[in-house]
Backbone bond lengths (Angstrom), bond angles and torsions (degrees), N, CA, C in turn:
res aa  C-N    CA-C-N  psi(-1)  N-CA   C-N-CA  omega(-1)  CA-C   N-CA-C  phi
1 X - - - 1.476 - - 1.525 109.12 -
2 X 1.201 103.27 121.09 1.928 110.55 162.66 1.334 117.95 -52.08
3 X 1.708 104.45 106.93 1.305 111.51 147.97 1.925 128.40 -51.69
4 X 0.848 98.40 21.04 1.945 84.91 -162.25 1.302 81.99 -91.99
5 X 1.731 114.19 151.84 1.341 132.20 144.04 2.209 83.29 115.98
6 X 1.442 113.88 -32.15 1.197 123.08 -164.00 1.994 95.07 -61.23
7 X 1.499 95.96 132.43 1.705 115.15 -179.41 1.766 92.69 -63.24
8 X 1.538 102.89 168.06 1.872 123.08 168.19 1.564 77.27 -49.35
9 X 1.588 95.64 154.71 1.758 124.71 169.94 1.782 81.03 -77.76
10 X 1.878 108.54 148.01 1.004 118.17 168.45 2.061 127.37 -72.56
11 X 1.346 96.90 150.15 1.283 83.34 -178.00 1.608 145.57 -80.63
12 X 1.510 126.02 144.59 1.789 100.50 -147.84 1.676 108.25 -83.69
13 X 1.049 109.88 -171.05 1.267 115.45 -170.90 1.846 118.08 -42.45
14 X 1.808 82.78 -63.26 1.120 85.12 -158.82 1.598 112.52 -87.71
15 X 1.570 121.83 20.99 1.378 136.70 172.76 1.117 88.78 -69.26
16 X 1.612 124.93 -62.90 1.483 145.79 -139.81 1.633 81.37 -69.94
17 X 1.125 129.06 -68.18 1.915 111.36 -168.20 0.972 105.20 -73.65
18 X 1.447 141.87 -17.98 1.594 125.36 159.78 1.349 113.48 -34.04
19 X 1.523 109.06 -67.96 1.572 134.39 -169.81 1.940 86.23 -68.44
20 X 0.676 132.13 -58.05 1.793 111.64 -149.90 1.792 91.80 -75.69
21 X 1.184 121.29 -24.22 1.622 122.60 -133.91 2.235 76.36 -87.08
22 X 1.448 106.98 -37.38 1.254 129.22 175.27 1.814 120.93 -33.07
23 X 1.685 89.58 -73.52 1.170 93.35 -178.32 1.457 114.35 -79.92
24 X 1.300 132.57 -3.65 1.564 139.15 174.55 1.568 88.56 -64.14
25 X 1.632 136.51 -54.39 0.775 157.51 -167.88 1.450 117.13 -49.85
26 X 1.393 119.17 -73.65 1.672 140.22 138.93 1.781 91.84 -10.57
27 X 1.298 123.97 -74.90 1.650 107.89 -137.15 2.040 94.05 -94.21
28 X 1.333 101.49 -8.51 1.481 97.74 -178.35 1.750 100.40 -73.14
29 X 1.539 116.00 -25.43 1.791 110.14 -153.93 1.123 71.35 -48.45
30 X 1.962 135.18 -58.28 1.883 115.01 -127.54 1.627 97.99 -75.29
31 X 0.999 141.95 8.87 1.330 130.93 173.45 1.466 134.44 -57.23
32 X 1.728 102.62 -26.57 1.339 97.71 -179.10 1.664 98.01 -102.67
33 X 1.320 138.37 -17.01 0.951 138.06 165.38 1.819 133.55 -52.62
34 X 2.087 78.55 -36.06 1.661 91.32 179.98 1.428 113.24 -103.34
35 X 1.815 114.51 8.00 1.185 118.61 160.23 1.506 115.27 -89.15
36 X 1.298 100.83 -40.99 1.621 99.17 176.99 1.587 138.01 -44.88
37 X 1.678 102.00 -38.95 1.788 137.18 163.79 1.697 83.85 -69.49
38 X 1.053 132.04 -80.14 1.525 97.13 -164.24 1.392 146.22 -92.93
39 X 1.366 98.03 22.65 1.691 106.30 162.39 1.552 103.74 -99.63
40 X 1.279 133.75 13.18 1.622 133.89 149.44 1.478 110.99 -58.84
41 X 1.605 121.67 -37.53 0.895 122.51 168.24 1.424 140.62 -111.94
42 X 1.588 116.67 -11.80 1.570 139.07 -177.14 1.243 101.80 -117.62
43 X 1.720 103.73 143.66 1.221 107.65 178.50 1.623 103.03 -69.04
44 X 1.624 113.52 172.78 1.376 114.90 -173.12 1.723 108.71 -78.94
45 X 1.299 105.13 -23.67 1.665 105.47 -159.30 1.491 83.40 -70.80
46 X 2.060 116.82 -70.81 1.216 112.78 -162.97 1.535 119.12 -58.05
47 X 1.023 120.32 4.05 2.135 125.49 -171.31 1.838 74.74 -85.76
48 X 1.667 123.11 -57.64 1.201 106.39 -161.43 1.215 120.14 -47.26
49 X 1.618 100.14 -54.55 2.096 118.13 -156.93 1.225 90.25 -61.86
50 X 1.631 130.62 -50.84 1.399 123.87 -156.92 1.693 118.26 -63.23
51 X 1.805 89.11 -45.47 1.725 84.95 170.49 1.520 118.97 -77.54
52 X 1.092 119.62 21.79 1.668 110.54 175.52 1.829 95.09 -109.43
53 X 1.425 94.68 -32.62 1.738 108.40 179.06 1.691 97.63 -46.48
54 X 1.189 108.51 -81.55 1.362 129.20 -167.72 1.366 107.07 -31.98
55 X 1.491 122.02 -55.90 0.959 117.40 -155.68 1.390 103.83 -95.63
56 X 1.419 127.82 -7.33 1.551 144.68 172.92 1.560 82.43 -58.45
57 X 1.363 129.32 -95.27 1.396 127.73 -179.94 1.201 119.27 -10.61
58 X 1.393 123.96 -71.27 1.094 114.68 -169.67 1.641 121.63 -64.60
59 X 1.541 109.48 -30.44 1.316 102.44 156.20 1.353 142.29 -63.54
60 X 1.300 97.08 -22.22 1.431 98.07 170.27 1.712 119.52 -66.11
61 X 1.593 102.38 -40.57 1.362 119.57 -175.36 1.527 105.25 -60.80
62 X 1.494 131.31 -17.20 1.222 140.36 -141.65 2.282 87.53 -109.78
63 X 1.180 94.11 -68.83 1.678 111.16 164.28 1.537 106.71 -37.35
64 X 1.214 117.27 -70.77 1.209 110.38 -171.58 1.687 121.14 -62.23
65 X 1.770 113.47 -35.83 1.535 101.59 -176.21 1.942 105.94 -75.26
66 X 1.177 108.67 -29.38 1.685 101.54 166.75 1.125 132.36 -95.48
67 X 1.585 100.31 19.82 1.737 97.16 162.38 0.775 131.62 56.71
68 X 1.986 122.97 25.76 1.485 146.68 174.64 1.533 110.30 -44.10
69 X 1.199 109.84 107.89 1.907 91.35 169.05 1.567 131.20 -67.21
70 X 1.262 119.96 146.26 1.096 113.36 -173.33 1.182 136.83 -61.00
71 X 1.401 133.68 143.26 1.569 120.44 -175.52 0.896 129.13 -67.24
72 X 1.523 120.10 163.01 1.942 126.30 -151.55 1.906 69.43 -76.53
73 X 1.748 84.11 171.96 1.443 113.62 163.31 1.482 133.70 -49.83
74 X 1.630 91.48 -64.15 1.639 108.31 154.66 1.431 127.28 -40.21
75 X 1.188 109.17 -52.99 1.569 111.74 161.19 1.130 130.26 -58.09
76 X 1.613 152.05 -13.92 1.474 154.02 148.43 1.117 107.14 -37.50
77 X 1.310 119.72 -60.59 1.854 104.35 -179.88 1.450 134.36 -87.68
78 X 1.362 115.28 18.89 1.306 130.47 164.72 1.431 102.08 -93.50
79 X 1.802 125.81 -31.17 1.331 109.09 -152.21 1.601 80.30 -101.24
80 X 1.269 120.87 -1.20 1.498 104.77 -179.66 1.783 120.21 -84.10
81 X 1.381 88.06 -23.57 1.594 112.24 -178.41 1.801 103.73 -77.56
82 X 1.505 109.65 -32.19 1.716 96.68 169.05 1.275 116.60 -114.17
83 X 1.554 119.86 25.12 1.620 133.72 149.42 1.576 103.45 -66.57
84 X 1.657 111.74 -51.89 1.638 109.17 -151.76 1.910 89.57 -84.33
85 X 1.558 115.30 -13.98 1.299 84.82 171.92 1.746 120.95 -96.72
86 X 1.288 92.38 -18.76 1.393 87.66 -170.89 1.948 115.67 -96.34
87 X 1.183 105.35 -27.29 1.886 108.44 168.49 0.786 128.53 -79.18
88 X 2.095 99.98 -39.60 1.544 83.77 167.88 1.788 119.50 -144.24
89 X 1.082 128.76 11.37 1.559 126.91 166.27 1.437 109.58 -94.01
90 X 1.420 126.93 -32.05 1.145 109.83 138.20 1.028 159.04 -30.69
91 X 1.176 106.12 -73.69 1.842 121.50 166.51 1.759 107.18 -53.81
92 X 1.337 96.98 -51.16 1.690 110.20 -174.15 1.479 98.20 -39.59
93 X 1.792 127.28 -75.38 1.172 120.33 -154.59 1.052 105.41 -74.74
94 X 1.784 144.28 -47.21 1.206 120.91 162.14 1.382 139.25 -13.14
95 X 1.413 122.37 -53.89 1.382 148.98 -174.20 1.718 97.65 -70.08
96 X 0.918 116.73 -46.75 1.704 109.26 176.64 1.452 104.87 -84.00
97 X 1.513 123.86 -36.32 1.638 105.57 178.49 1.427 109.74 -67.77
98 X 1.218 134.93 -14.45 1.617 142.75 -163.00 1.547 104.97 -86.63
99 X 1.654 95.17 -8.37 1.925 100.02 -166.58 1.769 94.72 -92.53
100 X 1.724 108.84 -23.29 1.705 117.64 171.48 1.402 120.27 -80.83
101 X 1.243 100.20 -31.37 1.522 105.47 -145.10 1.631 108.00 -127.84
102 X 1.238 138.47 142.87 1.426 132.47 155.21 0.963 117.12 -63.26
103 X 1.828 106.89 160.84 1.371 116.78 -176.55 1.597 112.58 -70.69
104 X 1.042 121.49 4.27 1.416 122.45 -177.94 1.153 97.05 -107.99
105 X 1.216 156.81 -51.62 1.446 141.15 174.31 1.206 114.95 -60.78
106 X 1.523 115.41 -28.94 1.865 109.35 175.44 1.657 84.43 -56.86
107 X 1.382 134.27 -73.93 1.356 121.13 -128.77 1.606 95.73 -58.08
108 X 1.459 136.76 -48.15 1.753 115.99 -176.78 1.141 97.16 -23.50
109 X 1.501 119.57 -52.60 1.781 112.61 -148.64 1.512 110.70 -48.37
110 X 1.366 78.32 -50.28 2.285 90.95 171.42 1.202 131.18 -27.60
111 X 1.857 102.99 -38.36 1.494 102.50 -161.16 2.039 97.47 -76.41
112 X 1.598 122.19 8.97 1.010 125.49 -169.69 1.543 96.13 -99.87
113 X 1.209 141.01 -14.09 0.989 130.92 167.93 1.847 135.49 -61.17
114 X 1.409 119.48 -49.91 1.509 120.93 133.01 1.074 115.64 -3.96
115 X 1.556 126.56 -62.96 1.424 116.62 -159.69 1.932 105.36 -88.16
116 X 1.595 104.29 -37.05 1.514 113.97 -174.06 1.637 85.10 -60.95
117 X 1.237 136.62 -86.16 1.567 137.62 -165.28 1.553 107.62 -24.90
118 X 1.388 115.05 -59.15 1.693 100.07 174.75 1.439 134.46 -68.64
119 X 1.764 119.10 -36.84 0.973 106.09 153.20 1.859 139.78 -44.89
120 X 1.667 100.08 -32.65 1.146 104.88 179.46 1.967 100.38 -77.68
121 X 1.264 104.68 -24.41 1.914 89.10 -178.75 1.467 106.88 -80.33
122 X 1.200 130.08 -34.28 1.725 116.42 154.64 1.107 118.14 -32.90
123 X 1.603 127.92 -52.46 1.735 131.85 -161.27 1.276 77.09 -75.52
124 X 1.494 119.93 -80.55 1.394 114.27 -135.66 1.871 118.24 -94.28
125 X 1.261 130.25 5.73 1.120 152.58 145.33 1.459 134.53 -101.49
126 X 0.924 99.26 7.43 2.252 107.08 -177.90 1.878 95.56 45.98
127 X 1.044 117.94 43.05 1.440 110.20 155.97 1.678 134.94 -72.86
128 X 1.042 122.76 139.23 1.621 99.51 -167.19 1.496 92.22 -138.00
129 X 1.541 112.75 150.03 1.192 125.59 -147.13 1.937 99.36 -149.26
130 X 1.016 135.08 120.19 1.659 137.59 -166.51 1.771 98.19 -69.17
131 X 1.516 93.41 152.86 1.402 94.62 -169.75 1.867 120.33 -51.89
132 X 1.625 99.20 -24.88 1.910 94.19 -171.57 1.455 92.50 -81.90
133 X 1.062 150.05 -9.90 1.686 145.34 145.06 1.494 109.35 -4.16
134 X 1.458 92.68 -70.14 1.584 124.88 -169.66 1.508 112.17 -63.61
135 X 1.782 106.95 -32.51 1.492 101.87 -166.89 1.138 107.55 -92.68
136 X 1.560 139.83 -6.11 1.005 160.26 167.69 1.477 107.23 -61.39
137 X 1.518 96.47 -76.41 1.964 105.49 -176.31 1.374 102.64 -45.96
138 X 1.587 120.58 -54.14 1.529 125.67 -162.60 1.664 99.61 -52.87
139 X 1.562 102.84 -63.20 1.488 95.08 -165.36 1.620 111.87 -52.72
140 X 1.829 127.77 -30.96 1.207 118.69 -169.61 1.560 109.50 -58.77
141 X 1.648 94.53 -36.98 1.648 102.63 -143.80 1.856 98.67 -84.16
142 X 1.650 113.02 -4.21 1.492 116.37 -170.69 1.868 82.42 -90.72
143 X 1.586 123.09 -55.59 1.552 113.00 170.96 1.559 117.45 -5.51
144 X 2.104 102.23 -65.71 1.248 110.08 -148.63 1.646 105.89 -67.80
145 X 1.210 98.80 -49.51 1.682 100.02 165.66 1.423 136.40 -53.79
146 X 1.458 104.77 -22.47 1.226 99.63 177.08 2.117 114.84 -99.01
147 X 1.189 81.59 4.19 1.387 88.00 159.22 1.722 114.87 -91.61
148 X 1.333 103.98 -48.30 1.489 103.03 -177.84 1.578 116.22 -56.67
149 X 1.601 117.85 -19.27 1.198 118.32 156.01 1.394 135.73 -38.11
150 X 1.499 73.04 -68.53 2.027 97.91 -174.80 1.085 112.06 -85.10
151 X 1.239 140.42 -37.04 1.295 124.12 -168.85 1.342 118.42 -87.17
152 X 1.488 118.34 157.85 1.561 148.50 169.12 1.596 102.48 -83.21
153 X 1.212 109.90 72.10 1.735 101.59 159.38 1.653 113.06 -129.78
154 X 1.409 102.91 31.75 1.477 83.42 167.81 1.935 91.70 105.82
155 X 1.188 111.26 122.76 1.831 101.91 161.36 1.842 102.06 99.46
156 X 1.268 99.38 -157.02 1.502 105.88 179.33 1.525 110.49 112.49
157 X 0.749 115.80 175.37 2.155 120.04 168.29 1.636 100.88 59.73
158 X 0.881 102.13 -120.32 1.433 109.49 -155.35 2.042 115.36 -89.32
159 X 1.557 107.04 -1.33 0.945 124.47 170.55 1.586 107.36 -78.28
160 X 1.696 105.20 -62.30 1.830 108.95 149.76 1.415 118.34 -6.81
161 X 1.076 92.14 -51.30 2.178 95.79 -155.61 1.545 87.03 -103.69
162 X 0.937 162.72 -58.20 1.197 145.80 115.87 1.654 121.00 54.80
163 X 1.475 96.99 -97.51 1.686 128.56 160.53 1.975 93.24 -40.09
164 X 0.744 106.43 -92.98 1.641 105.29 -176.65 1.020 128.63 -26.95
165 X 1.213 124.11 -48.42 1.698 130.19 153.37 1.321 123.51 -26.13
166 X 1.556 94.58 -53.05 1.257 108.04 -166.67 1.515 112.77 -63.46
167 X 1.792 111.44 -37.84 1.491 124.55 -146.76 1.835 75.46 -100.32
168 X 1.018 147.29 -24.75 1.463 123.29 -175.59 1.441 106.46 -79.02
169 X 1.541 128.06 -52.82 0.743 127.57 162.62 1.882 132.65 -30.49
170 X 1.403 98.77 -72.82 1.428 100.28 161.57 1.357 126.41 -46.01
171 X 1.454 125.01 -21.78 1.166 125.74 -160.57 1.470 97.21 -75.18
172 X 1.961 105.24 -46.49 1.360 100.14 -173.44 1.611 123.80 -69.96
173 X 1.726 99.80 -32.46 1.549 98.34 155.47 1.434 141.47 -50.57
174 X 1.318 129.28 -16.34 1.241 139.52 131.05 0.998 131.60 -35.31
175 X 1.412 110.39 -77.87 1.803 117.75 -175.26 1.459 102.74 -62.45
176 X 1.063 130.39 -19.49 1.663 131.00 -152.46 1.879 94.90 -93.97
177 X 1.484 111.77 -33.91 0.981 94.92 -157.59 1.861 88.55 -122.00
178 X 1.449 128.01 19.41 1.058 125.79 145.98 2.262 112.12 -79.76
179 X 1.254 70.53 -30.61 2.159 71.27 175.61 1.164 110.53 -58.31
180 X 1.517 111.73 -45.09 1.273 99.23 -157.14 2.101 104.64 -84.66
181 X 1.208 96.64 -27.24 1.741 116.72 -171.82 1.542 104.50 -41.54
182 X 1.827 114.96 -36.01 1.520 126.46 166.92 1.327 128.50 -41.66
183 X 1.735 100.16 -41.86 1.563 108.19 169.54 1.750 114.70 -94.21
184 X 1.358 98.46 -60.20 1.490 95.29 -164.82 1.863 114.14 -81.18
185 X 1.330 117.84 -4.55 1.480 134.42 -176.60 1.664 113.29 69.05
186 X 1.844 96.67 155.93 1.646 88.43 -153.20 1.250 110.69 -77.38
187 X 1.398 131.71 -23.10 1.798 121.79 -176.51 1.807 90.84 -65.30
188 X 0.862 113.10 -40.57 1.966 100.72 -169.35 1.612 100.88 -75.74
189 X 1.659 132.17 -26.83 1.637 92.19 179.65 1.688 105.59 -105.34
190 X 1.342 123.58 29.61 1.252 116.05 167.72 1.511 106.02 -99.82
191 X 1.377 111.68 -28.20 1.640 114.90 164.67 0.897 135.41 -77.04
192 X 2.165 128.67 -24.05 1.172 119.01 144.07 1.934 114.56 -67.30
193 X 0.995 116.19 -31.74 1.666 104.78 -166.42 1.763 100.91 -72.05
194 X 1.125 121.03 -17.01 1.559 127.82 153.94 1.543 119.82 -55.37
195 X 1.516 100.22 -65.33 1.728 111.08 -172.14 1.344 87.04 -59.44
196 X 1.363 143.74 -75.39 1.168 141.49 176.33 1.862 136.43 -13.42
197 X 1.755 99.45 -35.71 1.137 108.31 175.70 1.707 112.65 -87.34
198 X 1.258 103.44 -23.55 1.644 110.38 -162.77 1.959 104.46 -42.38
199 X 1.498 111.78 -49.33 1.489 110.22 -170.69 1.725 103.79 -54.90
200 X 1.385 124.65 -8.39 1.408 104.05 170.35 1.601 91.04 -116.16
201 X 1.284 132.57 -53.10 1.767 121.71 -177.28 1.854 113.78 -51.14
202 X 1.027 122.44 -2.82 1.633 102.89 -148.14 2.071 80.87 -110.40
203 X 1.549 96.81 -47.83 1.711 87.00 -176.11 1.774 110.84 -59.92
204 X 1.154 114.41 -63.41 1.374 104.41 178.85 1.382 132.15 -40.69
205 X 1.633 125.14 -39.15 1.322 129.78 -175.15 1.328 103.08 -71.44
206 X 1.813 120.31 -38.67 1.527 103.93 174.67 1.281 99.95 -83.05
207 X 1.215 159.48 43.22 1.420 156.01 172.62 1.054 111.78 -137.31
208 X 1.592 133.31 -16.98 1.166 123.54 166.32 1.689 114.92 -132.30
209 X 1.411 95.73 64.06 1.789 98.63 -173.04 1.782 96.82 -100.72
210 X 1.251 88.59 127.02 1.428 113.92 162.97 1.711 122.56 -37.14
211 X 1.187 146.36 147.37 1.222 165.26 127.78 1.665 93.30 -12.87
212 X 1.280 92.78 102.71 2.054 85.68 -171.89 1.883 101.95 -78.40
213 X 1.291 108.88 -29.30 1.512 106.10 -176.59 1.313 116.91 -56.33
214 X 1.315 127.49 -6.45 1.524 135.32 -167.53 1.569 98.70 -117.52
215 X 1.575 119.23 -13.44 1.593 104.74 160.66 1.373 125.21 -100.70
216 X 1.313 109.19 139.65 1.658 123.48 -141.30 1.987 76.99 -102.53
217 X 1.491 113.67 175.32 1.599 122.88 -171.66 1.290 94.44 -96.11
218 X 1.163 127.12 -23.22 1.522 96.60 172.14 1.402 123.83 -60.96
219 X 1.915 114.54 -39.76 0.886 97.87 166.07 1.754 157.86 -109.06
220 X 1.514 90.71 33.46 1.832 138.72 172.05 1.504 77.26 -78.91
221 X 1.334 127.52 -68.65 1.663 113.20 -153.32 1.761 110.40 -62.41
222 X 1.727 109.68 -52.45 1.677 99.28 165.39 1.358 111.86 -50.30
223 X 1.098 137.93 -26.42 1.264 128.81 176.24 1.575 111.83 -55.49
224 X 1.478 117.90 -82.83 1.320 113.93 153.51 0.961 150.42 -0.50
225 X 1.884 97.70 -46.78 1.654 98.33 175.80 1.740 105.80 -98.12
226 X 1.176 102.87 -46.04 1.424 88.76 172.59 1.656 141.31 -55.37
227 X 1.603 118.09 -4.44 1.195 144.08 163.01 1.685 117.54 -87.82
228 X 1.346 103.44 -42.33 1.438 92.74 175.26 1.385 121.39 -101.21
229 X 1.542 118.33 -30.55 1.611 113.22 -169.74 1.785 94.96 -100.06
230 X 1.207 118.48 -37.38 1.176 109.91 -175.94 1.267 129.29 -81.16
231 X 1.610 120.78 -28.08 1.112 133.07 172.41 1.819 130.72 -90.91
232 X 1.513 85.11 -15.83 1.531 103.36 162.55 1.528 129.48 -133.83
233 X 1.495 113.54 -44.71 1.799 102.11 -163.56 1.866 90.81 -83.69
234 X 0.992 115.18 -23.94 1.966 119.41 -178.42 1.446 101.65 -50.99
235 X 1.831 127.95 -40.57 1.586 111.31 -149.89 1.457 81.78 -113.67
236 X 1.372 135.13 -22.55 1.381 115.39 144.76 1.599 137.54 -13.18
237 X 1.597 98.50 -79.33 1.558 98.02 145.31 1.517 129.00 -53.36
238 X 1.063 118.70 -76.85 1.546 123.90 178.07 1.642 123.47 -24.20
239 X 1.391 86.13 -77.08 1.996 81.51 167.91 1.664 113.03 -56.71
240 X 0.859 128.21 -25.31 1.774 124.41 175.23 1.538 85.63 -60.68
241 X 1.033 103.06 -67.09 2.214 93.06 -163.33 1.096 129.39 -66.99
242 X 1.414 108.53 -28.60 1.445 110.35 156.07 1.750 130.11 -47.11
243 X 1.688 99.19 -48.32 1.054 123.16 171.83 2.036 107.04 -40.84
244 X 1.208 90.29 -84.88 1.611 128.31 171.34 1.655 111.96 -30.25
245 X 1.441 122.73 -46.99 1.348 111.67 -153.99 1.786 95.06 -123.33
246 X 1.619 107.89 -36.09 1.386 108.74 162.81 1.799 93.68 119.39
247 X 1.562 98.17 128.38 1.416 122.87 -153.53 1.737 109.40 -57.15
248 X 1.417 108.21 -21.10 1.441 109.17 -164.24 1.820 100.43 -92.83
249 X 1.324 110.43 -34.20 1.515 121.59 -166.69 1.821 98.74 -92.85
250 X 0.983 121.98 -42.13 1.473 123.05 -164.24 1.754 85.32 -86.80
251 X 1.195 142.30 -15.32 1.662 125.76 -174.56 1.512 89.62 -98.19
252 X 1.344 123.08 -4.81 1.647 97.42 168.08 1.587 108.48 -72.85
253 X 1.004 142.14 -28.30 1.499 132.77 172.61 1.127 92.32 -55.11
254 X 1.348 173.50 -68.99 1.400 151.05 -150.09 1.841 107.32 -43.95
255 X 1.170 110.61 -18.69 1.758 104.96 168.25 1.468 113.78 -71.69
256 X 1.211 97.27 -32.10 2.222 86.28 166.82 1.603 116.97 -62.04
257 X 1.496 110.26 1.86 1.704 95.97 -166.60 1.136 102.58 -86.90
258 X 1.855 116.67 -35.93 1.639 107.32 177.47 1.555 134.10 -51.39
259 X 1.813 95.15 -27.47 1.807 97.42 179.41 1.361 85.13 -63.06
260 X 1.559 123.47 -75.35 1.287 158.06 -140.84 2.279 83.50 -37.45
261 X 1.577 87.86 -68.05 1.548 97.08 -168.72 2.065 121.92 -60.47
262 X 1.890 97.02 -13.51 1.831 83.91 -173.21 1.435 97.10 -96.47
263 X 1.798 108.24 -6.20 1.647 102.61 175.69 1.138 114.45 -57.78
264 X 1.574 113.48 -62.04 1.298 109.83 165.54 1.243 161.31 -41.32
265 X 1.466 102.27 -34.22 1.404 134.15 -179.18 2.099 96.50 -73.04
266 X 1.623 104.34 -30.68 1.485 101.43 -171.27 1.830 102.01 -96.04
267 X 1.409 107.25 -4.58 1.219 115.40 177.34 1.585 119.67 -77.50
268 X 1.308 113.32 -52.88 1.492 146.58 -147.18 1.783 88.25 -106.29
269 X 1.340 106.95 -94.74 1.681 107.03 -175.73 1.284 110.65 -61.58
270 X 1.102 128.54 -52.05 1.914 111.72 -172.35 1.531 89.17 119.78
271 X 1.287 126.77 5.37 1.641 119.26 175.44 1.458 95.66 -46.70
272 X 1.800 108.80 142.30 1.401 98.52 153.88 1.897 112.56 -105.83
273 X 1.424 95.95 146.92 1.520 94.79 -174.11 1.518 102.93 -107.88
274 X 1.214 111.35 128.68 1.246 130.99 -161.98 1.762 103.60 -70.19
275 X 1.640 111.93 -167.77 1.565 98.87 170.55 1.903 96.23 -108.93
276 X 1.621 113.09 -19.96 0.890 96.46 160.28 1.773 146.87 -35.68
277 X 1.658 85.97 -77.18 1.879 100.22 145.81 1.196 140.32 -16.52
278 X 1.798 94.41 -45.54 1.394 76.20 -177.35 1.559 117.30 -104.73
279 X 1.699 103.15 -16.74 1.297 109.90 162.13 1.464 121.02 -49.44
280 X 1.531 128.58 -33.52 1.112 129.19 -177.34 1.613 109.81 -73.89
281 X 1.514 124.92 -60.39 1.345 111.08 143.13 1.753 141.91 -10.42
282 X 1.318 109.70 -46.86 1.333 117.55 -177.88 1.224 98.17 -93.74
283 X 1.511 140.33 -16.03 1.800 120.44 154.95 1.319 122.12 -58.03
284 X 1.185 102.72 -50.22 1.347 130.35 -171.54 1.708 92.87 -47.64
285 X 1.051 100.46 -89.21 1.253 104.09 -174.21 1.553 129.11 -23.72
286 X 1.481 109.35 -60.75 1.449 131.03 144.39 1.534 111.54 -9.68
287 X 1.303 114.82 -67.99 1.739 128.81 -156.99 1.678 80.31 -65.92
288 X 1.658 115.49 -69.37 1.358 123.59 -154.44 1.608 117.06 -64.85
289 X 1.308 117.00 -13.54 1.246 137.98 170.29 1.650 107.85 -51.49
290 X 1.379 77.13 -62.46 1.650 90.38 -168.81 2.003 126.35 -55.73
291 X 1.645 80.85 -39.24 1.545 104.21 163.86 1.236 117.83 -41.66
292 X 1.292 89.03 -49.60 1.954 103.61 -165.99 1.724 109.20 -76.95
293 X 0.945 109.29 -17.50 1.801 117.97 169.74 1.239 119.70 -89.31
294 X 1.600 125.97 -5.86 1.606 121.64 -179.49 1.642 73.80 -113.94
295 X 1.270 131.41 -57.32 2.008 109.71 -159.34 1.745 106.32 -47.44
296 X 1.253 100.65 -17.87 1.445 104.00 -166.88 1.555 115.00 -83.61
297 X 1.616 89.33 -10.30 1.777 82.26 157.60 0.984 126.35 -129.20
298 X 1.663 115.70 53.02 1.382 128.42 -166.11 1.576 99.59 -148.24
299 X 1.960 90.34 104.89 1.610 98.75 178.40 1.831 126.79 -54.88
300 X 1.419 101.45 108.95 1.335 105.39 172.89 1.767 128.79 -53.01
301 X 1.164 105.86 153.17 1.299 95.78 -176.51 1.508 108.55 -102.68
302 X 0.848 114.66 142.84 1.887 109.77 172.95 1.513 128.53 -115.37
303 X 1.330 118.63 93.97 1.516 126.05 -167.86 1.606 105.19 -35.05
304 X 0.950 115.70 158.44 1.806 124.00 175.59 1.625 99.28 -102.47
């Protein structure tokens, strides 16, 4: 039988979270860039509550015009567990390490995320991954620290521990809310685990808003972005690919965010990025690369 007239063969699963898991990826780099511009002017707690606020709203507004049904029972405390990592202990510790540290030294921290996301899809997805998986991530993710040791870029102490907070936390907000993204899909559980957070984000951000005459537009605009692309249309994509391609292999693209994030940071702020920096970046990556090419041939399991 003649193929002619027949459309491209459709694309497979796990292309589709390559590509979505990607561009979640793309709009997350500006996050630490567009957090950094606005804790010059916002305190760190309210930059958090407000952008989980903001974007709580709009999810809700999003739920309500398509008439999403509400989530099973069982599901509330999974989406609550990747609300507190991803709206707000996330964002939260970032926003105070950004008050130590430049946006170019947060991003090393990043290249630790890869490894936090898979460990957390073992716990919280029964994913299983062959032992050089592990020796790969370990060796990248011992790199990243042992740069944050030694090196002079700005930060250190309690900004350090800081950054880490942030990336364990998030890590589990990831995996937690790529598990669930399988059943209920990812624009619906980044918008309930939002609507969900609002009864603690929505009172504080209107209760602790800043003296607006003393915030300048640059940092109204990180505001902006970190509420709308980062806190919502980013895990849109993201949890879809996670979902889609599988939480341990699709979170190794989170190592493109550090190039992605010191470009910017040297674009936008004027950070200078050292060759150190970036050499440490390009191990990292290297180690986690490699990771991401053996999980990828190791059939995932998928809870029922």
């Amino acid at each position: 039988m003649s193929n002619a007239g027949a459309g491209p063969a459709p694309l497979d699963r796990t292309t589709l979270g390559w590509a979505s898991g990607l561009i979640g990826v793309v709009i997350f780099s500006g996050s630490l860039p567009a957090t950094r511009v606005a804790v010059m002017d916002l305190d760190p707690v309210y930059l958090t509550m407000s952008r989980a606020a903001i974007a709580g709203v709009l999810a809700a507004i999003i739920l309500f015009l398509l008439r999403e049904a509400r989530p099973a029972r069982r599901d509330v405390v999974p989406l609550l567990i990747a609300s507190l990592g991803v709206a707000i202990g996330f964002p939260l510790f970032i926003a105070l390490a950004l008050e130590h540290m430049t946006a170019a030294r947060g991003m090393v921290f990043i290249g630790l995320m890869p490894l936090i996301t898979a460990a957390c899809g073992v716990w919280r997805a029964q994913e299983r991954m062959r032992p050089v998986f592990w020796l790969f991530a370990i060796i990248g993710s011992a790199m990243v620290i042992g740069f944050a040791l030694t090196s002079d870029t700005g930060g250190g102490g309690i900004g350090d521990i800081y950054m880490l907070m942030a990336i364990l936390l998030g890590g589990l907000g990831y995996a937690e809310g790529g598990r669930l993204s399988r059943r209920l899909g990812g624009w619906q559980v980044i918008c309930w685990a939002l609507v969900l957070s609002l009864p603690a984000t929505l009172p504080v951000a209107l209760l602790a808003q800043p003296d607006w005459s003393g915030v300048g537009l640059p940092a109204l605009a990180g505001l902006a972005y970190v509420s709308v692309f980062s806190m919502l249309i980013g895990f849109v994509f993201w949890y879809s690919g996670l979902a889609l391609g599988g939480i341990a292999a699709v979170g190794q693209l989170q190592l493109l965010q550090p190039f992605m994030g010191l470009a910017l940071a040297a674009l936008i702020l004027g950070e200078t990025v050292g060759l150190d920096l970036a050499l440490a970046s390009v191990a990292v990556v290297g180690c986690v690369a490699g990771a991401r090419r053996t999980a990828g041939r190791i059939p995932v399991k998928v809870p029922r």
